[in-house]
C-alpha positions as CSV (number, residue, x, y, z in Angstrom):
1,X,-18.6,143.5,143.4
2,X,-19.6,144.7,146.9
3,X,-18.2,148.3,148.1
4,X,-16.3,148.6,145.4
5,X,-14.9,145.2,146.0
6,X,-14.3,142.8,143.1
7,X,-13.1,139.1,143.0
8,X,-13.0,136.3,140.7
9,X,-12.3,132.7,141.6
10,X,-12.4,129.1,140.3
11,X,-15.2,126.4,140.9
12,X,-15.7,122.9,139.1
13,X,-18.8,123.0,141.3
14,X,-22.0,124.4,138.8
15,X,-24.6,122.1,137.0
16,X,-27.6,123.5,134.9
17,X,-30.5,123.5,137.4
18,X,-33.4,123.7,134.9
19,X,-34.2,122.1,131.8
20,X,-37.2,124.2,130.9
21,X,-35.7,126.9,128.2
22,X,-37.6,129.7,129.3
23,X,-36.5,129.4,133.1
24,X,-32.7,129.2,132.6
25,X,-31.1,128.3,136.3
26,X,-27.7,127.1,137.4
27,X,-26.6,126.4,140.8
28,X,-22.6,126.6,142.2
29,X,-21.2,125.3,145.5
30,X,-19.1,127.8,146.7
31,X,-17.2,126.7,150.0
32,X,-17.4,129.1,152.8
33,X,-14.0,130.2,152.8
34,X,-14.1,131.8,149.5
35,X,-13.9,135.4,149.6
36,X,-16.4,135.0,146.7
37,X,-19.1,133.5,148.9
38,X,-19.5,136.2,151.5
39,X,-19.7,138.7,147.8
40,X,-22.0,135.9,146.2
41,X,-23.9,135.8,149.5
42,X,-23.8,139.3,150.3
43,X,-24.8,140.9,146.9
44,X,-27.1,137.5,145.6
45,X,-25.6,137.8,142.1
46,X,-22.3,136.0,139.9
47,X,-21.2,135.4,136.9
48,X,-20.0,131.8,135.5
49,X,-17.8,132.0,132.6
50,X,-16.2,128.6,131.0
51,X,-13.2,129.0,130.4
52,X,-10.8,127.4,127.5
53,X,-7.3,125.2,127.8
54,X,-5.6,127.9,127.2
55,X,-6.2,129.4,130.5
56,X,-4.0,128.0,133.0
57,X,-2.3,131.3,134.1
58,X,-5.8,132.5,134.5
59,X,-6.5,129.5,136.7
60,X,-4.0,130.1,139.0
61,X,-3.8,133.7,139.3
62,X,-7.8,133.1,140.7
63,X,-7.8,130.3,141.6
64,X,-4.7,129.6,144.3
65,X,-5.0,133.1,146.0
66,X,-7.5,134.6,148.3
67,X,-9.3,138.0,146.8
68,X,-9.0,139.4,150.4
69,X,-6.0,139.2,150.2
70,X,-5.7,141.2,146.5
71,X,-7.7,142.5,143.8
72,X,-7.4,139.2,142.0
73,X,-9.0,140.6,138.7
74,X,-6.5,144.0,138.3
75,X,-4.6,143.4,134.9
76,X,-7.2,141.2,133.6
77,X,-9.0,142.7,130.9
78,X,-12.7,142.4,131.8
79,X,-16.1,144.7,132.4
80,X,-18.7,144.6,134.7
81,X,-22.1,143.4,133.1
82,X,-25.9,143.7,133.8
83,X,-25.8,142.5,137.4
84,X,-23.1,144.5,138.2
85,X,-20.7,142.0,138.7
86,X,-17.3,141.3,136.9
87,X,-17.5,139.8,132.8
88,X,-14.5,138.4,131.9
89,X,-13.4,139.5,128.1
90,X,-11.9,136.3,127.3
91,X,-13.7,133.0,127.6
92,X,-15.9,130.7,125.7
93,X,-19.5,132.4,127.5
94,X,-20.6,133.6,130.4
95,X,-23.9,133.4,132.6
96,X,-24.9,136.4,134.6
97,X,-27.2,134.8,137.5
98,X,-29.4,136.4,140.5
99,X,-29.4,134.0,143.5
100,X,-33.0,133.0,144.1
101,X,-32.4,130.3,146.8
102,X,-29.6,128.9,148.9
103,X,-28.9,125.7,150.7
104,X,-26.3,125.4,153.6
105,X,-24.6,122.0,152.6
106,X,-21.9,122.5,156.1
107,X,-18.9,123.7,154.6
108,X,-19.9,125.0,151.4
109,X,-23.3,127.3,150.2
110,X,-25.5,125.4,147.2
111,X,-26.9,129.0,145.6
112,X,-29.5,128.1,142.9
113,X,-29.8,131.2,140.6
114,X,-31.8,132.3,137.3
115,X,-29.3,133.4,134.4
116,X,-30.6,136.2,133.7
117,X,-28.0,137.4,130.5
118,X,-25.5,135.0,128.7
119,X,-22.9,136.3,126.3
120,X,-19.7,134.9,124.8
121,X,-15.8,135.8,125.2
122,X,-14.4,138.8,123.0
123,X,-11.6,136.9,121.4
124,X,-12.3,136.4,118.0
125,X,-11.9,132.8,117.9
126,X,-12.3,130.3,120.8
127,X,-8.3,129.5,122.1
128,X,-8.8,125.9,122.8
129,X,-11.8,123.6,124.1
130,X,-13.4,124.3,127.1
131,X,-11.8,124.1,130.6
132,X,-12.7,120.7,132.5
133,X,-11.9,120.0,135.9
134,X,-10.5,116.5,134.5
135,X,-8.4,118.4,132.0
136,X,-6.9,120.9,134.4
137,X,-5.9,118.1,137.2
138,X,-4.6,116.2,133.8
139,X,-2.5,118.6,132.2
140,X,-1.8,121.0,135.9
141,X,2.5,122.0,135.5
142,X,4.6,120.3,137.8
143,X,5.7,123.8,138.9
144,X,1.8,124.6,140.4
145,X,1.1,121.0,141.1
146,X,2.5,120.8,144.8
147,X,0.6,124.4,146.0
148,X,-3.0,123.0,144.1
149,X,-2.5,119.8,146.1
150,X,-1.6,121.5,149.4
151,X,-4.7,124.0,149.0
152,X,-7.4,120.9,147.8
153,X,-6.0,119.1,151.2
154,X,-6.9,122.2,152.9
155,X,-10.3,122.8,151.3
156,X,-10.9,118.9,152.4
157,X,-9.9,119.2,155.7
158,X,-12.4,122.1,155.8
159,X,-14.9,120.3,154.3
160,X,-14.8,117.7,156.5
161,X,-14.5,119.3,159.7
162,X,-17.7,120.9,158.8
163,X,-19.2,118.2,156.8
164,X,-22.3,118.2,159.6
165,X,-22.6,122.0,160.4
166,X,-26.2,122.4,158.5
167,X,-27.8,125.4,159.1
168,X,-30.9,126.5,157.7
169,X,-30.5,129.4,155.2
170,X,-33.6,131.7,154.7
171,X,-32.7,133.3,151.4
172,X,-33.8,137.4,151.5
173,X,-36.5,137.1,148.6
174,X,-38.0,134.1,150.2
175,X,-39.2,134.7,153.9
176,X,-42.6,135.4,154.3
């Protein structure tokens, strides 16, 4: 959340980024068009949630609009947690992180982040496995299917045309 601001979006991009239990890190590629990078990049702080099969309306309500275009998240039930940022009430966990480093990658922002509180969705029994990329583009209706493959053309093209744009990032915490 940034000036009262909120958003939510979807990303198949995050991997675990430590393996030492004490020094819990994740890092997302968020591309630069997102409104949820400039709020990731602005404030230094998101929330990953893994989400269940159930969730397609949920996928496409933020996932195949633009949050500056609309509050993405009004009507879904969720709070804000420790960071300050949005906690959805219903998915299978959630990782609170604080950026600690980012790397320019040309048309997308690598942010490497500590977790820094994890918790688990409200509903009292998981609705489904978790979410996988390969079981969304599996199982996607035929009704959404033509507007996710028009927007993933776009995000390539994107990509592409700014496959070689690198710029250093100097994350705040870390110039000296």
């Amino acid at each position: 959340e940034l000036g009262g601001r909120r958003n939510g979006m979807i990303s198949d991009a995050a991997i675990r980024a430590s393996i030492v239990p004490t020094v819990p890190r994740l890092s997302v590629y968020i591309h630069k068009f997102n409104y949820s990078h400039d709020l990731i990049f602005d404030t230094g702080r998101f929330v990953l949630h893994l989400l269940h099969t159930k969730q397609f309306d949920l996928i496409h309500r933020l996932g195949f609009f633009s949050g500056r275009d609309r509050d993405k998240l009004a009507d879904i039930p969720h709070r804000l947690g420790t960071l300050g940022a949005p906690v959805l009430d219903d998915c299978h966990a959630h990782f609170e992180c604080r950026v600690v480093n980012a790397m320019d990658t040309g048309s997308s922002t690598c942010f490497l982040a500590d977790v820094v509180a994890v918790g688990f969705g409200s509903a009292t029994a998981p609705r489904g496995e978790v979410m996988t990329a390969a079981y969304f583009r599996a199982n996607l209706s035929a009704e959404w299917r033509p507007d996710y493959e028009r927007l993933l053309k776009a995000a390539q093209e994107f990509a592409l045309a700014r496959s070689r744009d690198i710029k250093p990032v100097i994350w705040p915490g870390l110039a000296r």
